[in-house]
C-alpha positions as CSV (number, residue, x, y, z in Angstrom):
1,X,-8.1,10.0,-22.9
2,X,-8.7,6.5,-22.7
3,X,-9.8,4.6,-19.6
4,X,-6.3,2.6,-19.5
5,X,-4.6,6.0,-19.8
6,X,-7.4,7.5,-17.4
7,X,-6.5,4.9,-14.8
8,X,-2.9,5.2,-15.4
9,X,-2.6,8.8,-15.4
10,X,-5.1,8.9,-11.8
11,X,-3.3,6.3,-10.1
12,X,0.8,7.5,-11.1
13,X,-0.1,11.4,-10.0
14,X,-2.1,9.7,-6.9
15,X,1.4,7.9,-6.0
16,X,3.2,10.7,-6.7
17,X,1.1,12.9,-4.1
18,X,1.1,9.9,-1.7
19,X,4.8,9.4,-1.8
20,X,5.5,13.3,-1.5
21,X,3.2,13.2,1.5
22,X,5.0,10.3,3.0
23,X,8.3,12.2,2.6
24,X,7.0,15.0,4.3
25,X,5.1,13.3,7.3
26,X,8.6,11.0,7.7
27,X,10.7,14.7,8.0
28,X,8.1,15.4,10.2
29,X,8.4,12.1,12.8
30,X,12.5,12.7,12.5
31,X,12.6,16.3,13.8
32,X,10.6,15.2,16.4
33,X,12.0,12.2,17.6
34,X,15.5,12.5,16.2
35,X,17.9,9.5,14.2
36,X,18.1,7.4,17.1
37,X,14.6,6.9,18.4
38,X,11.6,5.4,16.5
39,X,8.8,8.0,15.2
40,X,6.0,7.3,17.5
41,X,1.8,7.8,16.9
42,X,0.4,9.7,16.0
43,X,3.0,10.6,13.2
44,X,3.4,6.9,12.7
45,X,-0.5,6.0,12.5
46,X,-0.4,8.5,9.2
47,X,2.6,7.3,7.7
48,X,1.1,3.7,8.0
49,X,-1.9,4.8,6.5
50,X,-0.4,6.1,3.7
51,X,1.4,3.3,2.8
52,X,-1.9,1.2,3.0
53,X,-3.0,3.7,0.0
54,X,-0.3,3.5,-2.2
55,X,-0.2,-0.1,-2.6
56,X,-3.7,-0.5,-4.4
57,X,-2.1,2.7,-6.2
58,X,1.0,0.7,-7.5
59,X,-1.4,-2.3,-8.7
60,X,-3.5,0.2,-10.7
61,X,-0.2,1.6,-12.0
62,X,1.1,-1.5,-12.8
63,X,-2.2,-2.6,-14.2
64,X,-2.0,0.6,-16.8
65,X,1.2,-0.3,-18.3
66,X,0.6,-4.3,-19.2
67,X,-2.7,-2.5,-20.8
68,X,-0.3,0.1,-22.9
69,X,2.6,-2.3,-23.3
70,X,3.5,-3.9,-26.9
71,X,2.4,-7.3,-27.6
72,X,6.1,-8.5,-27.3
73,X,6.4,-6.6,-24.1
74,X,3.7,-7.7,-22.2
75,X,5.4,-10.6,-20.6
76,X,7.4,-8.0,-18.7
77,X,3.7,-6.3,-17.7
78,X,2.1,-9.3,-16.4
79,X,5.2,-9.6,-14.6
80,X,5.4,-6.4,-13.0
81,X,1.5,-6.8,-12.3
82,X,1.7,-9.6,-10.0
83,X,4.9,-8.4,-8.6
84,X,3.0,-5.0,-7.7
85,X,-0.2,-7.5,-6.1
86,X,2.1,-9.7,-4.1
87,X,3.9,-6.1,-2.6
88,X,0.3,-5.0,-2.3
89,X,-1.0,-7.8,0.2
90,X,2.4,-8.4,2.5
91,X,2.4,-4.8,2.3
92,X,-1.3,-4.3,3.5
93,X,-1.8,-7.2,5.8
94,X,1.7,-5.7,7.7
95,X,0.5,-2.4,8.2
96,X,-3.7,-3.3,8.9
97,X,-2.0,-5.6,11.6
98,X,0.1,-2.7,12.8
99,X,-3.2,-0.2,12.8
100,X,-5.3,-2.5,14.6
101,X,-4.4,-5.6,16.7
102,X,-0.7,-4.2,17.2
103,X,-1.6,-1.3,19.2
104,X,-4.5,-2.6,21.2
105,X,-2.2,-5.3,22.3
106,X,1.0,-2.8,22.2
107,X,2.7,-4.5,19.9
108,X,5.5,-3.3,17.9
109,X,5.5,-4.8,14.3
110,X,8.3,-2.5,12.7
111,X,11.4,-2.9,15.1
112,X,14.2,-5.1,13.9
113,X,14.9,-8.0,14.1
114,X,11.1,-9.2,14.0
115,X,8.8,-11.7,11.4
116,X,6.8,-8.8,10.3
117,X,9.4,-6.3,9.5
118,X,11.0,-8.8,7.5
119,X,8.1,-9.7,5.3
120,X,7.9,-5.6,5.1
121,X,11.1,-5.6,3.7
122,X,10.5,-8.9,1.3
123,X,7.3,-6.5,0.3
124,X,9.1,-3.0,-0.5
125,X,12.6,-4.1,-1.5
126,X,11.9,-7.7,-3.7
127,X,8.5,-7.4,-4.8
128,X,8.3,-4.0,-5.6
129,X,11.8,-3.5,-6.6
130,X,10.9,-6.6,-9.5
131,X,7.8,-4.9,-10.2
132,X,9.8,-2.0,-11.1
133,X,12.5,-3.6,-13.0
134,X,9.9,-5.5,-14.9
135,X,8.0,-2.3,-16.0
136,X,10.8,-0.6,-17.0
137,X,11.0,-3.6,-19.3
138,X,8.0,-2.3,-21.2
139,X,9.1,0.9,-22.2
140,X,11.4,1.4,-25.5
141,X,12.0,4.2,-27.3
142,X,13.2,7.9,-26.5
143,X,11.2,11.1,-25.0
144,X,9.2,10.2,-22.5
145,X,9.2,6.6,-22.5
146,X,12.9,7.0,-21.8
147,X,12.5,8.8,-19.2
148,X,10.1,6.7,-17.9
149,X,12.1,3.0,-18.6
150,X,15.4,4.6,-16.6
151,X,13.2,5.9,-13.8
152,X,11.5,2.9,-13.3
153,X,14.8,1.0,-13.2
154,X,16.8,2.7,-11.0
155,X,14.0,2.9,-8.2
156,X,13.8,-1.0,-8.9
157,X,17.5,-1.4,-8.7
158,X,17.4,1.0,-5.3
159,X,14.8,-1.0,-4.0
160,X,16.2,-4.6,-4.8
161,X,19.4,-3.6,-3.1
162,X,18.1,-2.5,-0.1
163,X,17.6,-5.9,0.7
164,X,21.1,-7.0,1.1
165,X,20.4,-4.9,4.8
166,X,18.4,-7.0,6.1
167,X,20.3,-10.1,4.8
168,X,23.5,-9.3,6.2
169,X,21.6,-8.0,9.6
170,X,22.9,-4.4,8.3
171,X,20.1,-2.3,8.3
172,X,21.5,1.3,7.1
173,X,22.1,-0.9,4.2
174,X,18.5,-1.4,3.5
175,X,18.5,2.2,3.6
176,X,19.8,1.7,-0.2
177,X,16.1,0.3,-0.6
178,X,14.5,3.5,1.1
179,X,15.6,5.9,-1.5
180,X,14.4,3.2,-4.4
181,X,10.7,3.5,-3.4
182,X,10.7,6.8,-1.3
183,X,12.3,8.6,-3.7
184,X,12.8,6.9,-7.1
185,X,9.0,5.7,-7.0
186,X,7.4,9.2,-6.3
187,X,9.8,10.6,-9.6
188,X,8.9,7.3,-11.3
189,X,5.6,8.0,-10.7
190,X,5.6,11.3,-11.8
191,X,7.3,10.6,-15.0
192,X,4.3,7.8,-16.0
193,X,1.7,10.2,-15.3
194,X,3.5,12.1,-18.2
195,X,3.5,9.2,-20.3
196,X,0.0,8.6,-19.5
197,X,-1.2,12.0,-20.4
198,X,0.7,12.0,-23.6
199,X,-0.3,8.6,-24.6
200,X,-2.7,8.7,-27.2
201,X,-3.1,4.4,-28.0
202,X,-1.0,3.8,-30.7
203,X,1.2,2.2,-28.7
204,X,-0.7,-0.4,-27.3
205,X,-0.8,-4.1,-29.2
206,X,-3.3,-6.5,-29.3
């Protein structure tokens, strides 16, 4: 295997483990504090934490597949690529603020209406939700490329909707955006790690 597809295949079954874990911890927070009541530390310390590691996880992701993409396709690559590192720092500077001076000072960054949840959601639902539709851009042809192109796309489509929440002030609407990247991206995720394993460099351009 090599190191693209190394790098690929580490980082897609790394967010695939994250994102199951982030599923599970979130099932977790609910049965404890219910629908109607906002999951509380320490349940909500881990879940920020894991979301801190799955955003250098989608840049190496996205990283792999401008590396594997066509030379006609990698417009679409670079695309998704800085898509992916814009999520990444919104992403991480939200939750590092949320870890740190947010609970010595008690406060709350992801209650809405608030600046912070909102650049959250600009993070998940826009930026990563292009990111995804760009990637699945890359990939053409059947098997598991296929699989991997209409994957990609409906998490990205998921996730881009989830905005309209926010931007009508609805925000089980954005709840639309929480099944793009909670669910979609894990199966997504899971899918390139195929692709990555099977890839053999023939695909690549130069």
């Amino acid at each position: 295997m090599s190191p693209v597809n190394r790098v690929g295949y580490l980082s897609s079954i790394g967010l695939f483990v994250v994102g199951v874990a982030y599923v599970v911890v979130i099932a977790f927070g609910i049965s404890q504090a219910g629908f109607d009541q906002p999951i509380v530390d320490p349940t909500l310390s881990v879940m920020e934490a894991l979301t801190l590691l799955s955003a250098p996880l989608v840049v190496a992701v996205m990283a792999a597949i401008y590396e594997t993409a066509t030379r006609d396709r990698r417009v679409f690559g670079v695309m998704a690529l800085v898509f992916a590192g814009v999520m990444a720092g919104l992403t991480s500077a939200v939750h590092f603020l949320a870890l740190t001076a947010g609970r010595q000072t008690d406060f709350t960054v992801l209650e809405w209406p608030s600046t912070l949840y909102a650049v959250e959601l600009l993070a998940w639902d826009i930026f990563l939700g292009l990111s995804l539709l760009c990637a699945a851009l890359v990939f053409v042809g059947s098997g598991v490329r296929a699989f991997a192109r209409i994957s990609l796309f409906a998490a990205g489509i998921l996730s881009v909707l989830g905005a309209i929440g926010p931007i009508v002030g609805d925000m089980a609407l954005q709840r639309i955006g929480i099944l793009g990247y909670g669910v979609g991206l894990p199966i997504a995720a899971l899918v390139l790690s195929q692709f990555f394993r099977q890839n053999d460099g023939s695909w690549g351009g130069s």
